[in-house]
N, CA, C and O atoms as CSV, one atom per row, in Angstrom:
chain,resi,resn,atom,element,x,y,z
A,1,UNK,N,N,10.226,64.536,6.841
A,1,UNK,CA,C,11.106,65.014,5.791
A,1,UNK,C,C,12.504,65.292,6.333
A,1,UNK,O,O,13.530,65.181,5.660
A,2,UNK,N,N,12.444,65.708,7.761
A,2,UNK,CA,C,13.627,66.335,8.231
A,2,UNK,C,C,14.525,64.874,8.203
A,2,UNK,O,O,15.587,64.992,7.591
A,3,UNK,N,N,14.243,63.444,8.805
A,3,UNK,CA,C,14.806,62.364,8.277
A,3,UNK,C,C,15.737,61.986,7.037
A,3,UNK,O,O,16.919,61.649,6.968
A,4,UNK,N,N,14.726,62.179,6.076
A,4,UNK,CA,C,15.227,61.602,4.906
A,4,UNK,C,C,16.090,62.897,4.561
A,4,UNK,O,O,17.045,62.435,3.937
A,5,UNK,N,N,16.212,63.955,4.623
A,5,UNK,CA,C,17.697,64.997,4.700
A,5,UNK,C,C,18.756,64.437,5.076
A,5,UNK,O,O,19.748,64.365,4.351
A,6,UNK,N,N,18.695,63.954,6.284
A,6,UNK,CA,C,19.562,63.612,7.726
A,6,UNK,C,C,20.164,62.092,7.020
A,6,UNK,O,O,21.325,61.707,7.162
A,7,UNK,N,N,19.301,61.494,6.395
A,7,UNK,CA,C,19.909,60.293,5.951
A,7,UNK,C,C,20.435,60.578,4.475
A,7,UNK,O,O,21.524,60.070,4.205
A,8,UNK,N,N,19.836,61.286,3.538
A,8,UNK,CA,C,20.580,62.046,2.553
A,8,UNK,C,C,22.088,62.307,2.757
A,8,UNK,O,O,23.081,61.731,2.314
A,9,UNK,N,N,21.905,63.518,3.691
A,9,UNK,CA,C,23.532,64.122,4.160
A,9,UNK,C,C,24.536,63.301,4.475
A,9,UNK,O,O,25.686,63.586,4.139
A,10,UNK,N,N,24.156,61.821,5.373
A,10,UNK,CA,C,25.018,60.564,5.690
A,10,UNK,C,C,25.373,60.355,4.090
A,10,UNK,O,O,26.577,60.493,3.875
A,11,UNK,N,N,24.725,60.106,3.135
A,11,UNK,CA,C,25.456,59.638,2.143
A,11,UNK,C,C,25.450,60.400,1.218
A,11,UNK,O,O,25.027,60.160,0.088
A,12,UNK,N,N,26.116,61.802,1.772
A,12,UNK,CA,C,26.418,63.446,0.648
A,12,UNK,C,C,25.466,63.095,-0.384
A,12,UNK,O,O,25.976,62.839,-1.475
A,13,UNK,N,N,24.325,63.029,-0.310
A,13,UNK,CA,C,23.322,63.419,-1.714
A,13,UNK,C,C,22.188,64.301,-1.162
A,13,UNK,O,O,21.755,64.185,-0.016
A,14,UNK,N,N,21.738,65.199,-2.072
A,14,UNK,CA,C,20.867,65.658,-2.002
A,14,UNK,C,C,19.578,64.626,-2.840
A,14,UNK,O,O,19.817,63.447,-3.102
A,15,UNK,N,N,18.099,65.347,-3.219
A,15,UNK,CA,C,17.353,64.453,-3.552
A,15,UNK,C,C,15.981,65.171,-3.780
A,15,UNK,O,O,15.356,65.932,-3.042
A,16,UNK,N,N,15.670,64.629,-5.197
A,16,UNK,CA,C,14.615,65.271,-6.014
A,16,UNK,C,C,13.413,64.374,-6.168
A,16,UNK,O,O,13.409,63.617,-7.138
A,17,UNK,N,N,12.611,64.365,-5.512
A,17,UNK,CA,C,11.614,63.271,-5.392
A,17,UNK,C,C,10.298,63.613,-6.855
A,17,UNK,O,O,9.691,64.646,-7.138
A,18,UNK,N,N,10.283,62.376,-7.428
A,18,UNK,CA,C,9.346,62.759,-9.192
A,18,UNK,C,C,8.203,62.987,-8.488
A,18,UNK,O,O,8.214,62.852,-7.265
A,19,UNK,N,N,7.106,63.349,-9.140
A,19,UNK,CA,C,5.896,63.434,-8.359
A,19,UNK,C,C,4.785,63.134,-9.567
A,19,UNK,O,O,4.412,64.121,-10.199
A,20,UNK,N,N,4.092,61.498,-10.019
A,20,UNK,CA,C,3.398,60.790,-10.488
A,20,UNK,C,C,2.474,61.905,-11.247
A,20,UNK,O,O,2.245,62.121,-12.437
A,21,UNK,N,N,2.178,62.326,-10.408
A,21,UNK,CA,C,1.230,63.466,-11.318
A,21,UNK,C,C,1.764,64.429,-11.934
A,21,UNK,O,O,1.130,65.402,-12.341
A,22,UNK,N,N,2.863,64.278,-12.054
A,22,UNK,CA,C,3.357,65.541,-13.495
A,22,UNK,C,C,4.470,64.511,-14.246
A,22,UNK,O,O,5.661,64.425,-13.949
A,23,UNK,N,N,3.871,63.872,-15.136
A,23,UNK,CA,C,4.709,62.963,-15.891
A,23,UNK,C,C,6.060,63.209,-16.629
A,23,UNK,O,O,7.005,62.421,-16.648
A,24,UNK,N,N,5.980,64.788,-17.413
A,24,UNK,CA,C,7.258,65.144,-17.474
A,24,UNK,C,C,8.208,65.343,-16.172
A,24,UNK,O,O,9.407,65.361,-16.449
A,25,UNK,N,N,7.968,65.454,-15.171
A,25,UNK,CA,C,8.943,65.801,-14.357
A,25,UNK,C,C,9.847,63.428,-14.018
A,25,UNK,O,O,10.884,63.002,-13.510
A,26,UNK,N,N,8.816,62.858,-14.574
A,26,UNK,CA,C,9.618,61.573,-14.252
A,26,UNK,C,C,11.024,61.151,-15.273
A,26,UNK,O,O,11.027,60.905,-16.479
A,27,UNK,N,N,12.106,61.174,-14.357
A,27,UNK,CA,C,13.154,61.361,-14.714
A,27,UNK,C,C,13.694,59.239,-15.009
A,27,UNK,O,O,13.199,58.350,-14.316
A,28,UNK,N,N,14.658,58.990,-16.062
A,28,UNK,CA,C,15.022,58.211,-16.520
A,28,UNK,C,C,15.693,57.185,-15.699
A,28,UNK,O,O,16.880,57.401,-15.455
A,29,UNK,N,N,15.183,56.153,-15.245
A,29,UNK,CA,C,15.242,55.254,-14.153
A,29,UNK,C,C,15.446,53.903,-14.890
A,29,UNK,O,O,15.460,53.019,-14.033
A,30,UNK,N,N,15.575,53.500,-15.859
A,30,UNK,CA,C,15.916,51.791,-16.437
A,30,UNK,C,C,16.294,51.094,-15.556
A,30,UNK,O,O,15.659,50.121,-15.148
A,31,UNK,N,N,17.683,51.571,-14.994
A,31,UNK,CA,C,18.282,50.502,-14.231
A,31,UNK,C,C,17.550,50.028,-12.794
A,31,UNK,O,O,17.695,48.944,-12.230
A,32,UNK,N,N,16.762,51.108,-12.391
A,32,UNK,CA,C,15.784,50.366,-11.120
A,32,UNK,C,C,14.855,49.932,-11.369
A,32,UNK,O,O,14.036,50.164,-10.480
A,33,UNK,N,N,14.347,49.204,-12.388
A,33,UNK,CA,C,13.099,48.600,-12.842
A,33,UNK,C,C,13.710,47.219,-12.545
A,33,UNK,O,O,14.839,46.976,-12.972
A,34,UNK,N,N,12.988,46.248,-11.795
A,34,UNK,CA,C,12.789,44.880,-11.745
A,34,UNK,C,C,12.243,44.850,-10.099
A,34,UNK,O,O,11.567,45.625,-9.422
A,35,UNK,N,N,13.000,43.354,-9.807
A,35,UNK,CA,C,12.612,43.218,-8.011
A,35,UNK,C,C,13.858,42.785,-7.620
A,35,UNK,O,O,14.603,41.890,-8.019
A,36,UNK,N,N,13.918,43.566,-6.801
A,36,UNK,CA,C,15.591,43.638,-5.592
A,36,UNK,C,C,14.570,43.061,-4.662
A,36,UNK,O,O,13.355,43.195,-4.517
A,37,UNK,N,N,15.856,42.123,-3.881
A,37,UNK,CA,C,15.581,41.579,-2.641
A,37,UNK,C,C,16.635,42.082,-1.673
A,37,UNK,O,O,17.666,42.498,-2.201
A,38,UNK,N,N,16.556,42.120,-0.262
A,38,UNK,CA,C,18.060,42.086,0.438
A,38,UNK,C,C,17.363,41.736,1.968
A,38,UNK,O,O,16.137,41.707,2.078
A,39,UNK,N,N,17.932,41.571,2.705
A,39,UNK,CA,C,17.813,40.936,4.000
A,39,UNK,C,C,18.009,42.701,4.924
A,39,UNK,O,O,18.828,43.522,4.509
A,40,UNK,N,N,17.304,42.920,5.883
A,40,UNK,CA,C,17.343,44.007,6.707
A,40,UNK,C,C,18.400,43.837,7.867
A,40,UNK,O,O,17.980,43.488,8.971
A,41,UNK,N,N,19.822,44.077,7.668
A,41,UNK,CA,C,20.872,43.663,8.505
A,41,UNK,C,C,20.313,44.095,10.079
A,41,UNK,O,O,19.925,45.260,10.156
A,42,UNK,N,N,20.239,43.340,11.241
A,42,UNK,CA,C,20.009,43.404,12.794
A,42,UNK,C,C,18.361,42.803,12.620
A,42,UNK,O,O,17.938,42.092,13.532
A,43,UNK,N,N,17.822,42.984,11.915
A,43,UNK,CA,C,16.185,42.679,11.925
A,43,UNK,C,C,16.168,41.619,11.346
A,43,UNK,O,O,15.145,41.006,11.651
A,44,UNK,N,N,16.798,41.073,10.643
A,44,UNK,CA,C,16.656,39.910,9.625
A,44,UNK,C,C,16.126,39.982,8.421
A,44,UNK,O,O,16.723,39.622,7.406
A,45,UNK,N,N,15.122,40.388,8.442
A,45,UNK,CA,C,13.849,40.557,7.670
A,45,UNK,C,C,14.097,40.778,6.133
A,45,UNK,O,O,14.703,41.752,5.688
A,46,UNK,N,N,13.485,39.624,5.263
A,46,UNK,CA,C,13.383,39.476,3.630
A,46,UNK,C,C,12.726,40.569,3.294
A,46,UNK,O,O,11.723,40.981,3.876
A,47,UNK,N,N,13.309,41.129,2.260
A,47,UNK,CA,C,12.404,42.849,1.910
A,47,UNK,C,C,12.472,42.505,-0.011
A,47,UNK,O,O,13.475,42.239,-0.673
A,48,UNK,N,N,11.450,42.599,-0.347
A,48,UNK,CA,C,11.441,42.526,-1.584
A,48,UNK,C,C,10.723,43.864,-2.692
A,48,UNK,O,O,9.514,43.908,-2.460
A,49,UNK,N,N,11.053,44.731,-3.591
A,49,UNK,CA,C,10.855,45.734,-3.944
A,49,UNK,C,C,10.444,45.871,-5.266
A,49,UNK,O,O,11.341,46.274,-6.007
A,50,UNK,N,N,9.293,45.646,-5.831
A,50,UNK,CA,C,8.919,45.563,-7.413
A,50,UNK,C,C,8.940,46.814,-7.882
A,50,UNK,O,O,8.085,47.625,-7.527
A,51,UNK,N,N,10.105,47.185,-8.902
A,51,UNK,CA,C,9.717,48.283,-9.431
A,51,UNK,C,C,9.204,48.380,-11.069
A,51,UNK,O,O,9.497,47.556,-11.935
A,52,UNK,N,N,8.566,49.308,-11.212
A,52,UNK,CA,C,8.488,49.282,-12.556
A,52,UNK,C,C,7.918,50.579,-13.085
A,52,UNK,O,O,8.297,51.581,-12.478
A,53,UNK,N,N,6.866,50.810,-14.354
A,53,UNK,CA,C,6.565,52.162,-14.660
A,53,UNK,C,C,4.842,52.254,-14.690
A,53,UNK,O,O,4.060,51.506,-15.277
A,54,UNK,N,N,4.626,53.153,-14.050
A,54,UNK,CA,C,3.496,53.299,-14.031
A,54,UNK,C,C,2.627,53.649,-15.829
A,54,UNK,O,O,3.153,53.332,-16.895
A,55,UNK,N,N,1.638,54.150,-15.731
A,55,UNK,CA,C,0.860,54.611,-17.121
A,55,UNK,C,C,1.821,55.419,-17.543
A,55,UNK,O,O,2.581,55.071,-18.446
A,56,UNK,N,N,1.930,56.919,-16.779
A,56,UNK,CA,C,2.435,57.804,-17.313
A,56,UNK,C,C,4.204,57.743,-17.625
A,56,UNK,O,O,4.826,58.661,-18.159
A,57,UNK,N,N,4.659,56.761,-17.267
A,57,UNK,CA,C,6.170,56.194,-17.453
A,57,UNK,C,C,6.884,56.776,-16.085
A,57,UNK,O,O,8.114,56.756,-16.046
A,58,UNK,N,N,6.180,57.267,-15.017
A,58,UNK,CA,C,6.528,57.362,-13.790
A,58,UNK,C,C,7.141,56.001,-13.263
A,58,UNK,O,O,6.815,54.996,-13.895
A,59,UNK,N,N,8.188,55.811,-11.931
A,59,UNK,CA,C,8.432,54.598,-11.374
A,59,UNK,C,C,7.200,54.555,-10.259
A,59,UNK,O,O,6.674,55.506,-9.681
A,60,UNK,N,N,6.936,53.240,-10.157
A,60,UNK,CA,C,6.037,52.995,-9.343
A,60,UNK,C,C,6.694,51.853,-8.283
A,60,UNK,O,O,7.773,51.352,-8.600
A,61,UNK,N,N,6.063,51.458,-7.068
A,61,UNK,CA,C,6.521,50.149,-6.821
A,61,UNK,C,C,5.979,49.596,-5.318
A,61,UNK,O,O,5.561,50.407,-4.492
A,62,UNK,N,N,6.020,48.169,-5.038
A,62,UNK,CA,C,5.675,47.707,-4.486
A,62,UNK,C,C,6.383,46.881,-3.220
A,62,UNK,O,O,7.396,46.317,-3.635
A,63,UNK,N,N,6.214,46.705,-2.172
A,63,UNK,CA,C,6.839,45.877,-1.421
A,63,UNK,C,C,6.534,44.704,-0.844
A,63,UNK,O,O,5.433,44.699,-0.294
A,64,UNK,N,N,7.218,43.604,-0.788
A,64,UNK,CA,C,6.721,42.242,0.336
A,64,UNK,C,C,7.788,42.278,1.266
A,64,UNK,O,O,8.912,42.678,0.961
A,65,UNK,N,N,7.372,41.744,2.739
A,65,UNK,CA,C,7.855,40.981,3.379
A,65,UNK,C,C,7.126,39.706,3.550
A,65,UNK,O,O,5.998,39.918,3.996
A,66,UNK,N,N,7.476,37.989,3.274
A,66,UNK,CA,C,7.434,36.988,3.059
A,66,UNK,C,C,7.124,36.758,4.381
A,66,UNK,O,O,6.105,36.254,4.855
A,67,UNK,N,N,8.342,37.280,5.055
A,67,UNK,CA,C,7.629,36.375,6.377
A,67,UNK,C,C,6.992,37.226,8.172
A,67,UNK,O,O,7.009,37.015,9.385
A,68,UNK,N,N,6.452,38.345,7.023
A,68,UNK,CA,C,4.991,38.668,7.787
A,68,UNK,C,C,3.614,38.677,6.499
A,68,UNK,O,O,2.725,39.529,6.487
A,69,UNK,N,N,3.694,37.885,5.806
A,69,UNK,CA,C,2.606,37.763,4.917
A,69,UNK,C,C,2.665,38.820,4.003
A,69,UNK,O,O,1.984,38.746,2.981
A,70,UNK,N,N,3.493,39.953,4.249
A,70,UNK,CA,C,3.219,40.598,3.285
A,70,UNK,C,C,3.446,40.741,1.422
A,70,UNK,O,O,4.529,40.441,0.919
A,71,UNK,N,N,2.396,41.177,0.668
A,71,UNK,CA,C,2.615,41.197,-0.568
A,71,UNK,C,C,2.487,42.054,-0.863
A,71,UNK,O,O,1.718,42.679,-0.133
A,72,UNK,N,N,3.038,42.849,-2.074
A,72,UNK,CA,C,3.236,43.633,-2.843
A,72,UNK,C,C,2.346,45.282,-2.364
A,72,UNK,O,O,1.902,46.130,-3.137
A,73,UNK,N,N,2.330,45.280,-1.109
A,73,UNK,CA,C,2.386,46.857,-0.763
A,73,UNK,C,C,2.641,48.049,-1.315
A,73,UNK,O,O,3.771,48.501,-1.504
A,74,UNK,N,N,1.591,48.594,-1.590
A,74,UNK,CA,C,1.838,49.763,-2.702
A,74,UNK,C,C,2.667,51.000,-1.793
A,74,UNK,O,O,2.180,51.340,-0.715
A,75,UNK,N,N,4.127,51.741,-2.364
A,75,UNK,CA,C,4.416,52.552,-1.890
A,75,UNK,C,C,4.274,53.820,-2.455
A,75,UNK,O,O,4.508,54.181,-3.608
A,76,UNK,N,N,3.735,54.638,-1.209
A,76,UNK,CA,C,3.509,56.556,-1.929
A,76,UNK,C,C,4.521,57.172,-2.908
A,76,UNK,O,O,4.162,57.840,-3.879
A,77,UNK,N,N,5.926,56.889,-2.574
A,77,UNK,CA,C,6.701,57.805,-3.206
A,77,UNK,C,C,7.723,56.644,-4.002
A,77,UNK,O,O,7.903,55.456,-3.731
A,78,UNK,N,N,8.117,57.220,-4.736
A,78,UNK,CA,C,9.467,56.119,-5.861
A,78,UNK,C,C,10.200,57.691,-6.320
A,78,UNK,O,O,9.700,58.376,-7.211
A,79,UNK,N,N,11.251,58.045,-5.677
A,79,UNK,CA,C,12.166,59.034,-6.878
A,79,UNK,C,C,13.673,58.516,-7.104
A,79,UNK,O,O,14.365,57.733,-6.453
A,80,UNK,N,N,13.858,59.079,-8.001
A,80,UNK,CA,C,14.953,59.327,-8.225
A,80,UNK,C,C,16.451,60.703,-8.474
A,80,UNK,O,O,16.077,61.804,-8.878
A,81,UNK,N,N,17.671,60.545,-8.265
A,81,UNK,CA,C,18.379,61.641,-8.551
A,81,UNK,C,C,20.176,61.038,-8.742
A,81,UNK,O,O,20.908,60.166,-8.274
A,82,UNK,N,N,20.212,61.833,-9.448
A,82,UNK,CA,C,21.300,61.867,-10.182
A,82,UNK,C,C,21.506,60.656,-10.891
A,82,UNK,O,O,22.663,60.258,-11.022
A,83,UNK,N,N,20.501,59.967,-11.401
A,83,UNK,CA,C,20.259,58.751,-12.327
A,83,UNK,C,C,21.064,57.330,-11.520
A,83,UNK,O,O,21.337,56.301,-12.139
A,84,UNK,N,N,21.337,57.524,-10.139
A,84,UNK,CA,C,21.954,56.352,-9.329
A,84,UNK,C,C,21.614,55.880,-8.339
A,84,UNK,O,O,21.820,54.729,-7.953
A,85,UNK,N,N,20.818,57.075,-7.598
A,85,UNK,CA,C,20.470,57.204,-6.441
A,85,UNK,C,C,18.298,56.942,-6.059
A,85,UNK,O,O,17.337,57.506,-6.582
A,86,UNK,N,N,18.347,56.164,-5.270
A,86,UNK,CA,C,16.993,55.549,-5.699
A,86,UNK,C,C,15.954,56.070,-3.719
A,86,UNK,O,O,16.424,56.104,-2.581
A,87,UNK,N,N,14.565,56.349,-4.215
A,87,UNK,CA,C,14.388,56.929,-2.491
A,87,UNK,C,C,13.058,55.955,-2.559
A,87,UNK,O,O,12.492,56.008,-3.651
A,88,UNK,N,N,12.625,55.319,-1.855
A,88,UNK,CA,C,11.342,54.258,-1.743
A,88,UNK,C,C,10.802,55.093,-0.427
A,88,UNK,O,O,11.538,55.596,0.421
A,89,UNK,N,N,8.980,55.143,-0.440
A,89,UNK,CA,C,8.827,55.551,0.883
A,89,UNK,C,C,7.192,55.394,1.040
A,89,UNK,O,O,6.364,55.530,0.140
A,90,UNK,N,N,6.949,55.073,2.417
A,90,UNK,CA,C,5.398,54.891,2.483
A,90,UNK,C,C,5.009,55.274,3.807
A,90,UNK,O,O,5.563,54.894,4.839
A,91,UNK,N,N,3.866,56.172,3.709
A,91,UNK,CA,C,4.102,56.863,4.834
A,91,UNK,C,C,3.260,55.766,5.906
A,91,UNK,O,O,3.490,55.741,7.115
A,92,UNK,N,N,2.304,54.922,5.259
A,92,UNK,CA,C,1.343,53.983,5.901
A,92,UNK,C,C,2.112,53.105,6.504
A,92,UNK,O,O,1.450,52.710,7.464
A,93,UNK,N,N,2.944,52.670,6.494
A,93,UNK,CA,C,3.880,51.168,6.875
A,93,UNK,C,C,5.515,52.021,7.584
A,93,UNK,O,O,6.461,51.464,8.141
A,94,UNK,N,N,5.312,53.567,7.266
A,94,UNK,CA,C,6.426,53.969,8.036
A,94,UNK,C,C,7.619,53.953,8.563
A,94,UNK,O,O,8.171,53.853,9.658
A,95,UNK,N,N,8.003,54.167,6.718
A,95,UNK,CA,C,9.262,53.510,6.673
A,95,UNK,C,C,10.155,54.741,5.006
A,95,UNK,O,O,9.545,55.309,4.100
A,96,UNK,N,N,11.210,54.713,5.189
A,96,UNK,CA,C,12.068,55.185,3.910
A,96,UNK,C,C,13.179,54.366,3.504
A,96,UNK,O,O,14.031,53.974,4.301
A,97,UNK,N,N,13.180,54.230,2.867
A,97,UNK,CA,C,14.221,53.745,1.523
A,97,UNK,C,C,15.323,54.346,0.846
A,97,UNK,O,O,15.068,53.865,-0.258
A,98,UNK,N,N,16.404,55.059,0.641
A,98,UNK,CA,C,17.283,55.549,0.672
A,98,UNK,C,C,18.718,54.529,-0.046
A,98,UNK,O,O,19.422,54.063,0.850
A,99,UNK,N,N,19.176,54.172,-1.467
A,99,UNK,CA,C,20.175,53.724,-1.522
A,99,UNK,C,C,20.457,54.435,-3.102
A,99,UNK,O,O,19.771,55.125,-3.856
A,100,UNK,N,N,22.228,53.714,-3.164
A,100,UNK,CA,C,22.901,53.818,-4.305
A,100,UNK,C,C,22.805,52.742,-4.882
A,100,UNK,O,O,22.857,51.685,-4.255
A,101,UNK,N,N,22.596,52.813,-6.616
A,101,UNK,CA,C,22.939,52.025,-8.017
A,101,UNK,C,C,24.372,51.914,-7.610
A,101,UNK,O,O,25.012,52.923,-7.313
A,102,UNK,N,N,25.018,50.437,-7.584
A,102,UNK,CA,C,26.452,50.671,-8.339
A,102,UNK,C,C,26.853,49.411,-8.413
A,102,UNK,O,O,26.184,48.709,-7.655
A,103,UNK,N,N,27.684,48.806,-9.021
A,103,UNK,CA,C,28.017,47.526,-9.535
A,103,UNK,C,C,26.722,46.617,-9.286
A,103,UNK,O,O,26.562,45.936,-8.274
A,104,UNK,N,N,25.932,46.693,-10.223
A,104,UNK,CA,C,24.217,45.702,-10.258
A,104,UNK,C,C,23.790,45.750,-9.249
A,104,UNK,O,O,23.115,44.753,-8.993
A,105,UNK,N,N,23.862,46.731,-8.187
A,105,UNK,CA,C,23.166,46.352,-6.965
A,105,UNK,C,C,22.879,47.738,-6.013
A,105,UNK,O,O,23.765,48.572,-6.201
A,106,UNK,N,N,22.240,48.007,-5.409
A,106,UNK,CA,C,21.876,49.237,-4.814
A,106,UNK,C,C,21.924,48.634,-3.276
A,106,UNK,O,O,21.589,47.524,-2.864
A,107,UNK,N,N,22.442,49.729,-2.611
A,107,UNK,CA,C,23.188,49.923,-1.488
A,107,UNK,C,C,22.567,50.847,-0.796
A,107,UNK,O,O,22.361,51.971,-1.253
A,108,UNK,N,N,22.161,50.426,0.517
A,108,UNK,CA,C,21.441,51.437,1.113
A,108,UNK,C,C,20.974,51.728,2.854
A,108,UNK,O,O,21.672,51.357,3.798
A,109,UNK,N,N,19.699,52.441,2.987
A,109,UNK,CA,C,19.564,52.364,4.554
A,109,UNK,C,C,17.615,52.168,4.491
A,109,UNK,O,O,16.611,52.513,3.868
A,110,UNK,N,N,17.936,51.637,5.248
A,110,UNK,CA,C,15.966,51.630,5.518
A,110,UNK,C,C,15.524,51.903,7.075
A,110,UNK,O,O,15.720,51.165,8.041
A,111,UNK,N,N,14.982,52.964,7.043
A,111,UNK,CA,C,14.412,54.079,8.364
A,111,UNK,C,C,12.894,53.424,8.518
A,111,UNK,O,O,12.040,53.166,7.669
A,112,UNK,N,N,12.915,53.284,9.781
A,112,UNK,CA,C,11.198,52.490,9.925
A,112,UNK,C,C,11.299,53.024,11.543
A,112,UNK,O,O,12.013,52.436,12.355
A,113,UNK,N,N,10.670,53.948,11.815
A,113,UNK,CA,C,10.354,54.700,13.129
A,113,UNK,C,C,11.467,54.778,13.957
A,113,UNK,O,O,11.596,54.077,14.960
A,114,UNK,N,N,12.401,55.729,13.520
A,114,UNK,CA,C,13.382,56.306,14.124
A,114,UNK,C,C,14.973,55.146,14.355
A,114,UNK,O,O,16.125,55.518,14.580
A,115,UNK,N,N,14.524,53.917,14.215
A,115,UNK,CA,C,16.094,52.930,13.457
A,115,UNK,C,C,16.253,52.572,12.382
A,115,UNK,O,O,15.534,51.688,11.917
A,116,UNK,N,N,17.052,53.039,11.802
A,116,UNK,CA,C,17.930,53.128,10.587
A,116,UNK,C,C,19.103,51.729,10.396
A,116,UNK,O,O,20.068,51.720,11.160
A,117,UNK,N,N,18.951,50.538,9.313
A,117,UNK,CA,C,19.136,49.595,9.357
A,117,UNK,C,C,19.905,49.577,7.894
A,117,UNK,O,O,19.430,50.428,7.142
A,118,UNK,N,N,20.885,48.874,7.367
A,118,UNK,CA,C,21.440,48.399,5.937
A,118,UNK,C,C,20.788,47.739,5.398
A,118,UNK,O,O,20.724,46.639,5.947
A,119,UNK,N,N,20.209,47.823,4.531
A,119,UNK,CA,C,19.596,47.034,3.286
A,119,UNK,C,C,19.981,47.140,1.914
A,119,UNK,O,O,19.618,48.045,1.163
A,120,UNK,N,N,20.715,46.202,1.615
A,120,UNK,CA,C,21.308,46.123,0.144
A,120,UNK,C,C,20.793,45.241,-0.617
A,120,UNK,O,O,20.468,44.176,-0.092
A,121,UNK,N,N,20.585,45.426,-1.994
A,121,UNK,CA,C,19.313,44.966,-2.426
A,121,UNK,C,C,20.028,44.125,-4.054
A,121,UNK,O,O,20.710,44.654,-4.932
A,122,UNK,N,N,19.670,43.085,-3.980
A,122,UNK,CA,C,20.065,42.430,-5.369
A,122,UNK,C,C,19.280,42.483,-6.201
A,122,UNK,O,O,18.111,42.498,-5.814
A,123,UNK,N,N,19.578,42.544,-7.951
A,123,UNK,CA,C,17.818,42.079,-8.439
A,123,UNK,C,C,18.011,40.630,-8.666
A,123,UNK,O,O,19.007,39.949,-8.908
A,124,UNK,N,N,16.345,40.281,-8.464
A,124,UNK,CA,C,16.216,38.507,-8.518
A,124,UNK,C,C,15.687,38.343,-9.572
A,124,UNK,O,O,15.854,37.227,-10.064
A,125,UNK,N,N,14.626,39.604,-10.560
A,125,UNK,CA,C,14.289,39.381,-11.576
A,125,UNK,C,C,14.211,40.687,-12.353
A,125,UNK,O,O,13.851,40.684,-13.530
């Protein structure tokens, strides 16, 4: 947790993570619903991010990397805050997600055991 603060504070936001099991607390997310792709700047690596709404209208979502076989990886956490700001995170694959909504595209950092990398994410669908 002390991380995702530390990477918070880099980009002055604080951050309210929804929590699936209390459906009123899931806050209004439209614009991050689809699948962003972006390339992991120094790693290379194709990162692809399905979001969408669970039963209770919670965000839910999934991840691939293509070229380690991976498909649609279910991730623990999806929040959101201040209706721009988007946090992806799984504690199994050990990694956080951290970016900004802004001109169609979310902007961001992805933490995967202590290096912290740019990942900016387009949607493809």
């Amino acid at each position: 947790m002390k991380s995702i603060v530390c990477m918070l504070s880099a980009l002055g936001l604080s951050l309210a993570v929804s929590n699936p099991a209390l459906a009123a607390d899931c806050p209004e997310a439209a614009w991050a619903e689809g699948v962003w792709q972006g390339q992991i700047e120094g790693a290379g690596t194709i990162t692809v991010f399905r979001i969408g709404q669970d039963d209770d209208g919670c965000l839910e979502a999934t991840m691939d990397q293509p070229e380690h076989g991976a498909e649609r990886l279910p991730l623990g956490e999806v929040g959101v805050q201040e209706g721009q700001v988007i946090h992806l995170q799984s504690d199994a694959l050990d990694f956080i997600y951290i970016g900004r909504y802004q001109g169609g595209r979310i902007e961001g950092q992805f933490q995967q055991r202590g290096a912290v990398f740019v990942l900016d994410l387009d949607r493809i669908e």
